[in-house]
C-alpha positions in Angstrom: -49.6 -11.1 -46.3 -47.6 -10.2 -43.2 -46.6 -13.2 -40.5 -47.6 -12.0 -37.1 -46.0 -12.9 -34.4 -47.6 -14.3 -31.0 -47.5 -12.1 -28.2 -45.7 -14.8 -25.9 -42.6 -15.9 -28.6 -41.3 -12.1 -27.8 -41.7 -12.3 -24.7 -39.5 -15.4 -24.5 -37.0 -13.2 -26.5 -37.0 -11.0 -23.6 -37.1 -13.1 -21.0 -34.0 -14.8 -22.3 -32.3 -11.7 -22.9 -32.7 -10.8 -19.7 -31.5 -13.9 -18.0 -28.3 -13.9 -20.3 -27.6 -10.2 -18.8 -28.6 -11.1 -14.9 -25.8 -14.1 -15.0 -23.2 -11.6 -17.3 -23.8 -9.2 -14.4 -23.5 -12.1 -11.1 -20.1 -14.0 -13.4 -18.4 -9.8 -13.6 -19.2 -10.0 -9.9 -17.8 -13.0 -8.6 -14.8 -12.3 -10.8 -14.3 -8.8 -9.5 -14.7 -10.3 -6.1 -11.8 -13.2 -6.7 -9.7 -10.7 -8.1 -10.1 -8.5 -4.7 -9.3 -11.3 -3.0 -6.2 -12.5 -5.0 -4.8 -9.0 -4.7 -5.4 -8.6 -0.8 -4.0 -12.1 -0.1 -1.0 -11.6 -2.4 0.1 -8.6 -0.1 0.8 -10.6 2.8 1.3 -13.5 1.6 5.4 -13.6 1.8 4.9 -12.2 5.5 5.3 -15.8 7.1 8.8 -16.0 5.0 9.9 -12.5 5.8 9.2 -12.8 9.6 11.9 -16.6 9.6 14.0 -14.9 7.9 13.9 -11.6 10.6 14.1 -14.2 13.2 16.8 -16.8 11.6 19.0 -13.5 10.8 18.6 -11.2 13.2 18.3 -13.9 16.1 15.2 -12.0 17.4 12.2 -13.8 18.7 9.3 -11.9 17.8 8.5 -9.5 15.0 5.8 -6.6 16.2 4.9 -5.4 13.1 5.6 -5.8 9.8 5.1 -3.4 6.7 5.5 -3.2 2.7 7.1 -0.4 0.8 7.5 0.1 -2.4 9.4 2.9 -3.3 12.0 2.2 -5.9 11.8 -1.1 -5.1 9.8 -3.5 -2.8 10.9 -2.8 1.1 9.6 -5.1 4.1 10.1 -2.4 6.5 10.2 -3.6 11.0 10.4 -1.7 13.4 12.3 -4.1 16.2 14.3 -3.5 19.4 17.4 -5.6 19.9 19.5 -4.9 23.6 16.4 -2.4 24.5 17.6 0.0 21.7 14.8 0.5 19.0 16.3 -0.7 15.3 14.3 -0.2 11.8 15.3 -3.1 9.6 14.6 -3.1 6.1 14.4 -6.7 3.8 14.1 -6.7 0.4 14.1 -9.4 -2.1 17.3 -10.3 -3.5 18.5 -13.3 -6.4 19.8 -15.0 -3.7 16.9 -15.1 -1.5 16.7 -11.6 1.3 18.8 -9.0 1.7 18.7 -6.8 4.5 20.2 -3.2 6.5 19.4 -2.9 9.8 19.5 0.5 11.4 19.4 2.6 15.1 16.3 4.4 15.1 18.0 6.5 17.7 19.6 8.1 15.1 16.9 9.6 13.6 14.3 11.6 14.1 11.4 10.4 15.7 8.5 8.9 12.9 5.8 11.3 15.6 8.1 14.2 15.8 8.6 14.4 11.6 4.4 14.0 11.9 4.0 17.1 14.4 6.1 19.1 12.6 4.5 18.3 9.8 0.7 18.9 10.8 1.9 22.3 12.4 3.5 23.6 9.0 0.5 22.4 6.7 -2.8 24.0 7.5 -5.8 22.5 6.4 -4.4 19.9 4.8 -5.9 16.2 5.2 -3.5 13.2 6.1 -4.2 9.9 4.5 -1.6 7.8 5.7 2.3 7.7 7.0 4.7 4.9 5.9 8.4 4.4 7.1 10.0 3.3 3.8 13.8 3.2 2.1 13.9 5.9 -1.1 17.5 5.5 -2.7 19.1 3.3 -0.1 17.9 6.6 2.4 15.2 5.5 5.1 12.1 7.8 4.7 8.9 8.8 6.1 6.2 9.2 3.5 3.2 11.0 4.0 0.0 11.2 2.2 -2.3 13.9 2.0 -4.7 16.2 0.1 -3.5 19.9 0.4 -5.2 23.0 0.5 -6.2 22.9 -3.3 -7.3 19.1 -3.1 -4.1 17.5 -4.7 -2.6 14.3 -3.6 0.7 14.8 -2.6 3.2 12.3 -1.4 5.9 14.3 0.8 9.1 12.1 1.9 11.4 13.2 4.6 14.7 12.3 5.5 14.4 10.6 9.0 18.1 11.4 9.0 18.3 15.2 8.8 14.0 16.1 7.9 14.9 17.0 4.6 11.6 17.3 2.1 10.8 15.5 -1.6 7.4 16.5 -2.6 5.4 14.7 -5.8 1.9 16.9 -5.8 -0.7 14.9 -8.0 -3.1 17.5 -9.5 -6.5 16.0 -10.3 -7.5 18.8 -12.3 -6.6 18.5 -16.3 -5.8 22.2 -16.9 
């Protein structure tokens, strides 16, 4: 003769079942939002340092803004004015501590005249984002954007002289 089973033992089967997957599903949620967290918070975190050292070093008294680079290294990039003159200053991380070069931005090109130049030459592309950054020991302007044929491309110029790198990302696996 075959046991039968009672309607209401599977449905405690169930019902645990399902309880096990609601609080698999909340613990990969909180997780996934710690981790966001982590990340973000990581990102700034060495601001505070990079901004005394600015001001120990530099002998400035406030830093406006204050940016991260990573090209082939990791750049904290400011744009400062010292005497009235705009400066970029660059601080990277070093063995001993920071490291940084300090140059006239009025020897280079101008970050909105490298942009205008650059919207009037690409048609119907789609800008994502503009970073001053420092690519082989040369400062930089990187620019984001999807082209014509929906690629990501990062284009860096030369803030020196407006020469061109691009690196086109095709999303397409032809």
């Amino acid at each position: 003769m075959r046991k039968r089973y009672l309607p209401f033992i599977e449905l405690k089967k169930s019902v645990i079942i399902t309880i096990i997957l609601i609080i698999t599903c909340i613990a990969i949620v909180i997780y996934g939002l710690h981790l966001y967290n982590y990340v973000m918070n990581d990102k700034t975190k060495s601001f505070t340092e990079v901004k005394k050292y600015i001001t120990k070093v530099v002998k400035i008294n406030h830093v406006n803004n204050l940016t991260r680079y990573h090209g082939d290294q990791l750049y904290y990039v400011s744009e400062i004015t010292i005497n009235n003159k705009p400066h970029l200053l660059f601080v990277k991380e070093s063995d001993k501590g920071y490291a940084h070069t300090l140059y006239d931005a009025s020897e280079f090109y101008s970050k909105e005249d490298i942009l205008a130049e650059w919207e009037s030459t690409c048609n119907n592309c789609e800008k994502i984002d503009s970073t001053i950054g420092m690519l082989e020991g040369n400062p930089v302007l990187e620019i984001k954007y999807l082209d014509q044929k929906d690629r990501f491309v990062y284009e860096h110029v030369l803030l020196e002289d407006k020469s061109r790198y691009l690196l086109t990302i095709d999303p397409s696996f032809n």
